[in-house]
N, CA, C and O atoms as a GROMACS GRO file, in nm:
protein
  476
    1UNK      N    1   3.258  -0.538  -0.896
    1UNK     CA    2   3.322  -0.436  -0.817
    1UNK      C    3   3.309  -0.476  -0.670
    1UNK      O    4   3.204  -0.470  -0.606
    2UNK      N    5   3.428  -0.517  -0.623
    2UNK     CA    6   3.431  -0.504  -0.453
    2UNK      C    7   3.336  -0.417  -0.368
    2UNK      O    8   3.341  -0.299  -0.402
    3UNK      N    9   3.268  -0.437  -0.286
    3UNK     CA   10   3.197  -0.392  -0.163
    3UNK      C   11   3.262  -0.393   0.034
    3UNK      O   12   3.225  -0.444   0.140
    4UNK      N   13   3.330  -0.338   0.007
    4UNK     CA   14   3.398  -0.357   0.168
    4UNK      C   15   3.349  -0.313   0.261
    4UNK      O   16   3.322  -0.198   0.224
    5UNK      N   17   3.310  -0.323   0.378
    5UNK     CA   18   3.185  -0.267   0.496
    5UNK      C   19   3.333  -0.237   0.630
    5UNK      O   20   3.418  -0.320   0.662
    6UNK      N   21   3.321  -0.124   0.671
    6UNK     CA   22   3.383  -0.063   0.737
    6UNK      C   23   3.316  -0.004   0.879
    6UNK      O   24   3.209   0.056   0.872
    7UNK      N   25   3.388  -0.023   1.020
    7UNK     CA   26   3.284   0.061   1.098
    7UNK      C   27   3.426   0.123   1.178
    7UNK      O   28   3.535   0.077   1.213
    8UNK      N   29   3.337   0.289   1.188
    8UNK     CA   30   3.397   0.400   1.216
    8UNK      C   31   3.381   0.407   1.354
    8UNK      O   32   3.284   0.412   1.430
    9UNK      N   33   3.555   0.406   1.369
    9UNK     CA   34   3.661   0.366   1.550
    9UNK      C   35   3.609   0.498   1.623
    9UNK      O   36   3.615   0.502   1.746
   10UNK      N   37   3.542   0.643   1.524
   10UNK     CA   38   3.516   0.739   1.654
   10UNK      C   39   3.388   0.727   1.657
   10UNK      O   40   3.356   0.698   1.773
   11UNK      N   41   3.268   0.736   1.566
   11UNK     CA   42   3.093   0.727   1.652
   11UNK      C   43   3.089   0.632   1.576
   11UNK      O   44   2.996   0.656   1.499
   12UNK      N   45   3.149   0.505   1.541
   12UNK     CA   46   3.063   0.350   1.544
   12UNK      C   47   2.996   0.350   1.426
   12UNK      O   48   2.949   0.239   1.400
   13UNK      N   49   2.980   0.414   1.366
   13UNK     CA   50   2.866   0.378   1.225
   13UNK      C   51   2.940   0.326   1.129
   13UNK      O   52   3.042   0.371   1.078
   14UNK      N   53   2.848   0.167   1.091
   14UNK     CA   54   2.945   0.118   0.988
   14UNK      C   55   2.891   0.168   0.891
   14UNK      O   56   2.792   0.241   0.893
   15UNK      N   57   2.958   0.128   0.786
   15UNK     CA   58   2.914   0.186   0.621
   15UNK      C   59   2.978   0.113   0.523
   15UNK      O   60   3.041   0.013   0.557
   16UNK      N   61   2.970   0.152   0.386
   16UNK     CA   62   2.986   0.062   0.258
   16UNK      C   63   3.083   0.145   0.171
   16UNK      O   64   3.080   0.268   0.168
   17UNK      N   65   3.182   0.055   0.091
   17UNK     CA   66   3.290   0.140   0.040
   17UNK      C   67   3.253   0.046  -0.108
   17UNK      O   68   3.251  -0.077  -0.098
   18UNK      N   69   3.232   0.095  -0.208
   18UNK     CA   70   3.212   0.033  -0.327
   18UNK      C   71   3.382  -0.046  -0.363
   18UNK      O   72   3.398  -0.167  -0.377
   19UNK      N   73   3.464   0.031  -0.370
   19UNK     CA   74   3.601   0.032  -0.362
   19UNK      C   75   3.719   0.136  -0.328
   19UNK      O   76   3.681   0.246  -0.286
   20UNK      N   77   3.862   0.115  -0.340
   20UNK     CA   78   3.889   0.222  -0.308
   20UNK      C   79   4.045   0.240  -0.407
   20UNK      O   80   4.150   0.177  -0.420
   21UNK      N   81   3.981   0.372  -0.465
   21UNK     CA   82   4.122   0.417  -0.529
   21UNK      C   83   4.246   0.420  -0.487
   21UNK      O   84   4.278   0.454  -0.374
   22UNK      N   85   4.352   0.370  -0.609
   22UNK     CA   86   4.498   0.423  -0.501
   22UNK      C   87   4.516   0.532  -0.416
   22UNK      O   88   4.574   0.527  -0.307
   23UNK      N   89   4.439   0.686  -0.496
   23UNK     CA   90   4.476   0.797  -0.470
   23UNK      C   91   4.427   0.803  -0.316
   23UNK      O   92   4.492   0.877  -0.242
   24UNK      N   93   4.301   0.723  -0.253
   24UNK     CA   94   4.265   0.742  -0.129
   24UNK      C   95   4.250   0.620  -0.059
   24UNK      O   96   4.144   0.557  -0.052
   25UNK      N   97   4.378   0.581   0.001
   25UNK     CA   98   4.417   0.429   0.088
   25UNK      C   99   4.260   0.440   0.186
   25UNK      O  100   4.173   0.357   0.160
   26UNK      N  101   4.232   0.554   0.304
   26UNK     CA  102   4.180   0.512   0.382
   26UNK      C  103   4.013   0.572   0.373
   26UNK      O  104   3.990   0.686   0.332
   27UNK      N  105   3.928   0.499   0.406
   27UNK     CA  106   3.780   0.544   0.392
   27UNK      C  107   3.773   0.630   0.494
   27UNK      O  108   3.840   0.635   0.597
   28UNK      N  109   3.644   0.730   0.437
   28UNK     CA  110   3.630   0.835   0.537
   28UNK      C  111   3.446   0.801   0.609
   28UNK      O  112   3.338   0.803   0.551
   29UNK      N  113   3.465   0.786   0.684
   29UNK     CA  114   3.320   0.809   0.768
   29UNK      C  115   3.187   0.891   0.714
   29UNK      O  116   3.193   1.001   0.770
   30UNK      N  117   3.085   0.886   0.642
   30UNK     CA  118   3.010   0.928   0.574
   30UNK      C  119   2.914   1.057   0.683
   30UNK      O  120   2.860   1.166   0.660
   31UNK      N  121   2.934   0.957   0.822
   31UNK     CA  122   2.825   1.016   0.967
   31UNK      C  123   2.919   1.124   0.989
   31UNK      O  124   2.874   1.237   0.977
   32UNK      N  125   3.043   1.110   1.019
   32UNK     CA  126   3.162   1.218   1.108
   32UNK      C  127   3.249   1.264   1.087
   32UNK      O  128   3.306   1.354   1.150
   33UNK      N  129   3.294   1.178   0.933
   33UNK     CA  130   3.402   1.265   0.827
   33UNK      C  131   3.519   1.226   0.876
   33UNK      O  132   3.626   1.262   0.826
   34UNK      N  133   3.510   1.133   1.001
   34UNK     CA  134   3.688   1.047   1.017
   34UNK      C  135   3.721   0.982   0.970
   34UNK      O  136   3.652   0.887   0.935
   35UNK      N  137   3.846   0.996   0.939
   35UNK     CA  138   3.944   0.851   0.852
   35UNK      C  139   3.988   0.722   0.965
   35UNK      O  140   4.056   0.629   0.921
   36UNK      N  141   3.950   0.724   1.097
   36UNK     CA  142   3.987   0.592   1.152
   36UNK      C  143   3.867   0.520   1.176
   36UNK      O  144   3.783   0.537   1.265
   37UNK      N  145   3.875   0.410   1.052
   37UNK     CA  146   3.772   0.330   1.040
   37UNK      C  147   3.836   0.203   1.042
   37UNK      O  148   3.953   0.216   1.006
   38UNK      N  149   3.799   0.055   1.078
   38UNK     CA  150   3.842  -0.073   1.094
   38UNK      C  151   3.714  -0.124   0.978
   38UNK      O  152   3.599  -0.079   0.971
   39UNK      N  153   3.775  -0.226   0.896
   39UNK     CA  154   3.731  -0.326   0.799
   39UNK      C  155   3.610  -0.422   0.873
   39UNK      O  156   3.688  -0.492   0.937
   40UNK      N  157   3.545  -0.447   0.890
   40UNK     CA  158   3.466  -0.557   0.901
   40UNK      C  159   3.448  -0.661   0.849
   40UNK      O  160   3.515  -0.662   0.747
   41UNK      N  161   3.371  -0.791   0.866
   41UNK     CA  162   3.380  -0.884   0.752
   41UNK      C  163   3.220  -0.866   0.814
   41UNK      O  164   3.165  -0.834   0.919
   42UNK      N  165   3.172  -0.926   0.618
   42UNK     CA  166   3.051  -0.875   0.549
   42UNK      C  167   2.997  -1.003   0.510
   42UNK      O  168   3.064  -1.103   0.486
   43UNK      N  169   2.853  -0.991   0.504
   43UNK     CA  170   2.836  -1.128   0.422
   43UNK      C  171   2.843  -1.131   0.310
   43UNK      O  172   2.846  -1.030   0.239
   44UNK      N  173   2.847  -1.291   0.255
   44UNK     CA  174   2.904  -1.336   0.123
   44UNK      C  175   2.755  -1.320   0.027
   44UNK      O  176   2.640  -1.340   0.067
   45UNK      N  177   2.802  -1.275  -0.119
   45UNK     CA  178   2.628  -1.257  -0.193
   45UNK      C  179   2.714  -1.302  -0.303
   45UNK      O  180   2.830  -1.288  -0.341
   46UNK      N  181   2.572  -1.381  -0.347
   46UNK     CA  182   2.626  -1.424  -0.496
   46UNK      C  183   2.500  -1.321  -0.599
   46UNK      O  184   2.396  -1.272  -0.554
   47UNK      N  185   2.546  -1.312  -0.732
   47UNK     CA  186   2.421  -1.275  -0.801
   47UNK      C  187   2.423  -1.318  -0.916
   47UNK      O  188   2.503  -1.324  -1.009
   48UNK      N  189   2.266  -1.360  -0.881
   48UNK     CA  190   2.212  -1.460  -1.019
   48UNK      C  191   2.116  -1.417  -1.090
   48UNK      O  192   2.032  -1.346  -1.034
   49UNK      N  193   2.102  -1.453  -1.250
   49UNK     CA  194   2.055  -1.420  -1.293
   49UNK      C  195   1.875  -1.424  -1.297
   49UNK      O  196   1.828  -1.518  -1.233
   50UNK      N  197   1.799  -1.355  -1.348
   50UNK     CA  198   1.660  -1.358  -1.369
   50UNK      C  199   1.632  -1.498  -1.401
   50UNK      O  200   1.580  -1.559  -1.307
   51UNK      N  201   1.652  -1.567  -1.510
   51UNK     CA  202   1.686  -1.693  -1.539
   51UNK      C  203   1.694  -1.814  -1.467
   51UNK      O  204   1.624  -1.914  -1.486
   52UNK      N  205   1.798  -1.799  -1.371
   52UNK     CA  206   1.882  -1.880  -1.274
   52UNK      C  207   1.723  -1.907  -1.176
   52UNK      O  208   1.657  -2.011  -1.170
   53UNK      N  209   1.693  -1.758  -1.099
   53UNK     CA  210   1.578  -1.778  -1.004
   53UNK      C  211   1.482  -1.812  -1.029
   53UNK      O  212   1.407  -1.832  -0.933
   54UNK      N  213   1.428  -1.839  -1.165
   54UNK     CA  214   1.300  -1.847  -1.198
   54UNK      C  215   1.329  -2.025  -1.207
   54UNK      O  216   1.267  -2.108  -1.141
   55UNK      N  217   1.417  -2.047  -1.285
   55UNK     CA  218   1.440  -2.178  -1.288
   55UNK      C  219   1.472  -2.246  -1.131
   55UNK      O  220   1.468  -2.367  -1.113
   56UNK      N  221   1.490  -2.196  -1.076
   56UNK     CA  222   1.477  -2.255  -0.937
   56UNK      C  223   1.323  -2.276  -0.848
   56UNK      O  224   1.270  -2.354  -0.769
   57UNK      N  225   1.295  -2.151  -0.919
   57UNK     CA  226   1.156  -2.184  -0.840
   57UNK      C  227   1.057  -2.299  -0.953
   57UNK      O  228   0.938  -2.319  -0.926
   58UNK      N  229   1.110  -2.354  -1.054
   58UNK     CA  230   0.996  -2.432  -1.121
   58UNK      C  231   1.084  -2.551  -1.098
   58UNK      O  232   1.056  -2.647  -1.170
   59UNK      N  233   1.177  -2.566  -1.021
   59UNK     CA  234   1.247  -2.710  -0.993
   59UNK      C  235   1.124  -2.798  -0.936
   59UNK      O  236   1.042  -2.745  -0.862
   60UNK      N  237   1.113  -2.954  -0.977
   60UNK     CA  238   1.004  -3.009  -0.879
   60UNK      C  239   1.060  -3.044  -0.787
   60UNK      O  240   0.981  -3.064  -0.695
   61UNK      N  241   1.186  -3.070  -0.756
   61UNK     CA  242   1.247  -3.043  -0.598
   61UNK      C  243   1.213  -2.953  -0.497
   61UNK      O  244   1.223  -2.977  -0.377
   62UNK      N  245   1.144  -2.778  -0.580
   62UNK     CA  246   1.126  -2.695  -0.434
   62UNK      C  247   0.953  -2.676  -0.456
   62UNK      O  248   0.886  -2.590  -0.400
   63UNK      N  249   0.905  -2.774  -0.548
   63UNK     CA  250   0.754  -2.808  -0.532
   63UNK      C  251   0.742  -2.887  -0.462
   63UNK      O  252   0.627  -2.893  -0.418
   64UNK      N  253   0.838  -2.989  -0.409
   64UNK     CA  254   0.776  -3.124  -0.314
   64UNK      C  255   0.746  -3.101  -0.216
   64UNK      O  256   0.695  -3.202  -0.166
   65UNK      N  257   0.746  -2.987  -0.122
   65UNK     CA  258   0.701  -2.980  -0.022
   65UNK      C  259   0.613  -2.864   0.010
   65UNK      O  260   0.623  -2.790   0.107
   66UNK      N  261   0.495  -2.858  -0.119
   66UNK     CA  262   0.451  -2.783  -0.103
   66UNK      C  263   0.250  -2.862  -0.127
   66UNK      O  264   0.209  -2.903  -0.236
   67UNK      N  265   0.186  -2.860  -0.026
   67UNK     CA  266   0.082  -2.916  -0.033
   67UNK      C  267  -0.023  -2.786  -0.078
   67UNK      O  268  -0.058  -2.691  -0.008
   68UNK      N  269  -0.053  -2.814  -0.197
   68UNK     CA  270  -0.174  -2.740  -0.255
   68UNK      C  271  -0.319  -2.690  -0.142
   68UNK      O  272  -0.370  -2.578  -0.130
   69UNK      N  273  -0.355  -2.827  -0.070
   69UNK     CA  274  -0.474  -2.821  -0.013
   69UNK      C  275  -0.424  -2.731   0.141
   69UNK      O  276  -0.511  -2.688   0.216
   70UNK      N  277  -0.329  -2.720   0.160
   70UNK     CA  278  -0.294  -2.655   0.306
   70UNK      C  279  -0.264  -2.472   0.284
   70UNK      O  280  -0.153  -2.449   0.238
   71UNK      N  281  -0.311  -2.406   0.298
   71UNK     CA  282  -0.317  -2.264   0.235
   71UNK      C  283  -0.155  -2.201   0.348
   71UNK      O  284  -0.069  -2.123   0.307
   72UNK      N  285  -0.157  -2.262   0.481
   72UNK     CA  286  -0.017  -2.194   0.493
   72UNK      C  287   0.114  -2.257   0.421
   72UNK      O  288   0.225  -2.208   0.441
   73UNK      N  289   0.099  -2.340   0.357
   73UNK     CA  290   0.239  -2.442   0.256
   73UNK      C  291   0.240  -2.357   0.162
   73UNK      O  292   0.336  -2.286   0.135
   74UNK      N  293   0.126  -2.358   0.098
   74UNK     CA  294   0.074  -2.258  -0.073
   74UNK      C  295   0.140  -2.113   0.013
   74UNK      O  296   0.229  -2.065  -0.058
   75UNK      N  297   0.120  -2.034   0.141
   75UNK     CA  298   0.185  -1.922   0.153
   75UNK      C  299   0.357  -1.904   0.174
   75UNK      O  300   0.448  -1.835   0.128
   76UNK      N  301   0.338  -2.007   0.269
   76UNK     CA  302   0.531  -2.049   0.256
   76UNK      C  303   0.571  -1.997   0.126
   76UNK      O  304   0.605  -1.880   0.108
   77UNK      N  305   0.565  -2.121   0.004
   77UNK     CA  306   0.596  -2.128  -0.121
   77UNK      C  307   0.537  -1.978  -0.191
   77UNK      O  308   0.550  -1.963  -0.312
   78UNK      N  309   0.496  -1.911  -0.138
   78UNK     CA  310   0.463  -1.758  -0.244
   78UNK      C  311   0.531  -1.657  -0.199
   78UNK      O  312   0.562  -1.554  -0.258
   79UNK      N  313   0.567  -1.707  -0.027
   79UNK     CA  314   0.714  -1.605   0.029
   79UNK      C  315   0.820  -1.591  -0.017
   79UNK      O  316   0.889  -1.492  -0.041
   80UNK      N  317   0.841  -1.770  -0.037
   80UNK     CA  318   0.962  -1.812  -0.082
   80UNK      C  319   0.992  -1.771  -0.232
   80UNK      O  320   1.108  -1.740  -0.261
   81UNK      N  321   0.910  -1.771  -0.314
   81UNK     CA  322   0.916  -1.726  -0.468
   81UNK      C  323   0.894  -1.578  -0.457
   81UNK      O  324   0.906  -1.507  -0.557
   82UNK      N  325   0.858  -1.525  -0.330
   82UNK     CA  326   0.867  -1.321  -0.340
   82UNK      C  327   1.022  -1.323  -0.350
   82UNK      O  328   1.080  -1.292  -0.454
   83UNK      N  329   1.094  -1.367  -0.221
   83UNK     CA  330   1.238  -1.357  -0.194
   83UNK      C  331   1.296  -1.399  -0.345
   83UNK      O  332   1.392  -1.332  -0.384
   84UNK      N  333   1.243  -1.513  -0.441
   84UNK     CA  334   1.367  -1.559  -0.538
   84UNK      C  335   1.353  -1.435  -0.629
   84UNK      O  336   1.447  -1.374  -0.680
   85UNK      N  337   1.217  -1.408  -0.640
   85UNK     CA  338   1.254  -1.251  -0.735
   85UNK      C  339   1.305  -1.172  -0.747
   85UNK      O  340   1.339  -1.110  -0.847
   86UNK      N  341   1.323  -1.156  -0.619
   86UNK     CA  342   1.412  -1.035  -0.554
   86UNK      C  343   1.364  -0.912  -0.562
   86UNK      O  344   1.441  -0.815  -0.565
   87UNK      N  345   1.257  -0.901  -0.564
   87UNK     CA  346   1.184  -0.765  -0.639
   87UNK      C  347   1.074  -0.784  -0.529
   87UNK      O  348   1.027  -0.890  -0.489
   88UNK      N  349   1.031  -0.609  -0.475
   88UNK     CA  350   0.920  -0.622  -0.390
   88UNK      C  351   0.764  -0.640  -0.477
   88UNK      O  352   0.738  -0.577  -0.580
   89UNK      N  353   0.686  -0.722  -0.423
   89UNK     CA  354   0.583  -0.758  -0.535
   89UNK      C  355   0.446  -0.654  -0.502
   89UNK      O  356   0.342  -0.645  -0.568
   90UNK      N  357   0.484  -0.580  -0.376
   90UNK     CA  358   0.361  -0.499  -0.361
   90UNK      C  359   0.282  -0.529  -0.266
   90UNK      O  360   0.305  -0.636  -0.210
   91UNK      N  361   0.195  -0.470  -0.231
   91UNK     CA  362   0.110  -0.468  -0.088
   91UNK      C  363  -0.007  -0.586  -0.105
   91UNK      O  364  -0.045  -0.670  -0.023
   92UNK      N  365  -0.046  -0.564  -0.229
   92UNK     CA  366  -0.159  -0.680  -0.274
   92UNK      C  367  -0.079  -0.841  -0.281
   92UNK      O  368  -0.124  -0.954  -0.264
   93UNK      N  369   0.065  -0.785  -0.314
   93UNK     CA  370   0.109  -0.986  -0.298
   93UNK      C  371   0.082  -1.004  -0.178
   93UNK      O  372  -0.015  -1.076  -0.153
   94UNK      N  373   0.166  -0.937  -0.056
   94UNK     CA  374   0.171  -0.962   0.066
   94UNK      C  375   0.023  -0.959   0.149
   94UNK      O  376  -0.005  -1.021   0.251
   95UNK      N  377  -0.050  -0.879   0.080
   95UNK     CA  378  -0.212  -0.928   0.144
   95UNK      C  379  -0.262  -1.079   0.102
   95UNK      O  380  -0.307  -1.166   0.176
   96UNK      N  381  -0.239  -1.084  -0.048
   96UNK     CA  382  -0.274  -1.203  -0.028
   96UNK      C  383  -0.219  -1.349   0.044
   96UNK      O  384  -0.286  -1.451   0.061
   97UNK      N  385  -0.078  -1.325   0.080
   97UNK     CA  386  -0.025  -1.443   0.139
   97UNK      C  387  -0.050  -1.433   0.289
   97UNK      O  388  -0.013  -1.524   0.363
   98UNK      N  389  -0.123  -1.308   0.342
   98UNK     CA  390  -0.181  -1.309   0.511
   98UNK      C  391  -0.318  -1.371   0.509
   98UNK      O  392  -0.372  -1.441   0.594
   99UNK      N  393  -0.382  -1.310   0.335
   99UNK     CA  394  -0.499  -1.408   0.370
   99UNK      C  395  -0.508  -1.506   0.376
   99UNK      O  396  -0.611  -1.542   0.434
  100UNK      N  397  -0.420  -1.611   0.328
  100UNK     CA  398  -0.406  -1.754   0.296
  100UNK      C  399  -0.362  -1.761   0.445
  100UNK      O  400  -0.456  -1.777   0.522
  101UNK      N  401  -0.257  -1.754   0.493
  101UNK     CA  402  -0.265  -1.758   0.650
  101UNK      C  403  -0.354  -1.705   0.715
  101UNK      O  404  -0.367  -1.791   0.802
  102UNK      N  405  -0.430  -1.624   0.740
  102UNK     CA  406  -0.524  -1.615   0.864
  102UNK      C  407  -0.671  -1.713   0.777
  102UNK      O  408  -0.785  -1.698   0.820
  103UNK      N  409  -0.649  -1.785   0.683
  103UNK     CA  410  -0.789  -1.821   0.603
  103UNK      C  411  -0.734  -1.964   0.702
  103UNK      O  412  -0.818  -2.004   0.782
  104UNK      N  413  -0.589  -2.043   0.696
  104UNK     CA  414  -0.553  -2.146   0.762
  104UNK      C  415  -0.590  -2.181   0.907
  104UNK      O  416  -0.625  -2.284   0.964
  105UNK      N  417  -0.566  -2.033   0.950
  105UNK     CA  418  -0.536  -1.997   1.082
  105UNK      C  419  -0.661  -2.069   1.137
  105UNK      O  420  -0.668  -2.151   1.228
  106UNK      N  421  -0.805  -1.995   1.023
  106UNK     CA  422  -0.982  -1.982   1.069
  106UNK      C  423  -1.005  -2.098   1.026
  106UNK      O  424  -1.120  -2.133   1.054
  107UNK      N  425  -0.958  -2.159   0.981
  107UNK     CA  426  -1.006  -2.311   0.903
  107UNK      C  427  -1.070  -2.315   0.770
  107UNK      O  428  -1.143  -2.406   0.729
  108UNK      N  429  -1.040  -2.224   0.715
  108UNK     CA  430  -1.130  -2.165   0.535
  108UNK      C  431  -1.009  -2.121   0.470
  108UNK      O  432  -0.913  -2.056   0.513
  109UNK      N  433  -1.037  -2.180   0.331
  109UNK     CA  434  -0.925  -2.170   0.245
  109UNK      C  435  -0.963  -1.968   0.158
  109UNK      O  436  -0.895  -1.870   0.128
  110UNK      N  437  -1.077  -2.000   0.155
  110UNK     CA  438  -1.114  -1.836   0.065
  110UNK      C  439  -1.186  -1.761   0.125
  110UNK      O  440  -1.271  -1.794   0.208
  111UNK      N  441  -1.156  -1.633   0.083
  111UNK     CA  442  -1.218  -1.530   0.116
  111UNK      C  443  -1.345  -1.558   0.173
  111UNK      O  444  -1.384  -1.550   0.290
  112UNK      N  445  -1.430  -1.606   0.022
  112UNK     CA  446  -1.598  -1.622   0.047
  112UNK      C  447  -1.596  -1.717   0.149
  112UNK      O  448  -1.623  -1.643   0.243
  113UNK      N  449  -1.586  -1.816   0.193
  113UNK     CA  450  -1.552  -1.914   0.315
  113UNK      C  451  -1.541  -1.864   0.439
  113UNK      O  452  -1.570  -1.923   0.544
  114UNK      N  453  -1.488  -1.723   0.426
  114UNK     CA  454  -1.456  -1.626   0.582
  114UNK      C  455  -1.594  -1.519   0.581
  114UNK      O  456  -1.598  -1.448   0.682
  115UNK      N  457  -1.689  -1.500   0.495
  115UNK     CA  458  -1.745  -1.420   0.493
  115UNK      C  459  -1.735  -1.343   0.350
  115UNK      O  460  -1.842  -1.289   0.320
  116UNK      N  461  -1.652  -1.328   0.273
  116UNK     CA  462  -1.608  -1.231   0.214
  116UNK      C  463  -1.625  -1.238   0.056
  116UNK      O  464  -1.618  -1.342  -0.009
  117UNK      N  465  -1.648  -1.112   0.003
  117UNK     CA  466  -1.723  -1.124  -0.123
  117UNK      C  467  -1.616  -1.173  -0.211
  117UNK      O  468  -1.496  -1.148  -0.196
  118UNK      N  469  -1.699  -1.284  -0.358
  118UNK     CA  470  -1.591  -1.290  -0.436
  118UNK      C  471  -1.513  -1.251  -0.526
  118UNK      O  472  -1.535  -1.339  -0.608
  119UNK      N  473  -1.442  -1.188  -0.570
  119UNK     CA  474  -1.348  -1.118  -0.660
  119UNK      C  475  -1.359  -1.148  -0.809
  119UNK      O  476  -1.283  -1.092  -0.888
   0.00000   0.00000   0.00000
């Protein structure tokens, strides 16, 4: 189903039109309820399957540049595999990929290394 992004010619707010029926040629403004709205161009999205991303992230092409012993590479690569999921992974993923960076940052790969008890 088409997605067309529109921004509204009287208070400016763009917005999203899933599609649009014959019965109603012109979109109406969701903020102000006007019909003089101008088309925008939108960016391009593809969508892939569960499958597709997972298999991308076990390519050894997007392992090669990922050095095990360097804890901000290992965080890169756990950003980069949050984004292929596409799914938010939660407060505990994203803690752990600050600890791996500020563990880089301090010169210690783990917790216990910074002080900190082990898990």
């Amino acid at each position: 189903m088409p997605i067309y992004e529109y921004r509204c010619e009287d208070c400016g707010t763009k917005f999203s039109v899933f599609f649009l029926p014959p019965e109603r040629p012109h979109p109406r403004c969701r903020h102000c309820g006007s019909t003089r709205a101008r088309r925008v161009l939108s960016r391009f999205a593809t969508v892939r399957s569960e499958e597709d991303r997972l298999e991308s992230l076990a390519d050894d092409a997007s392992l090669a540049d990922v050095d095990e012993s360097d804890p901000r590479s290992v965080a890169r690569w756990m950003r980069r595999m949050g984004r292929e999921m596409g799914e938010d992974l939660g407060e505990d993923f994203d803690q752990a990929v600050e600890e791996l960076e500020a563990g880089a940052e301090e010169g210690g790969e783990t917790g216990e290394e910074r002080g900190g008890e082990p898990e």
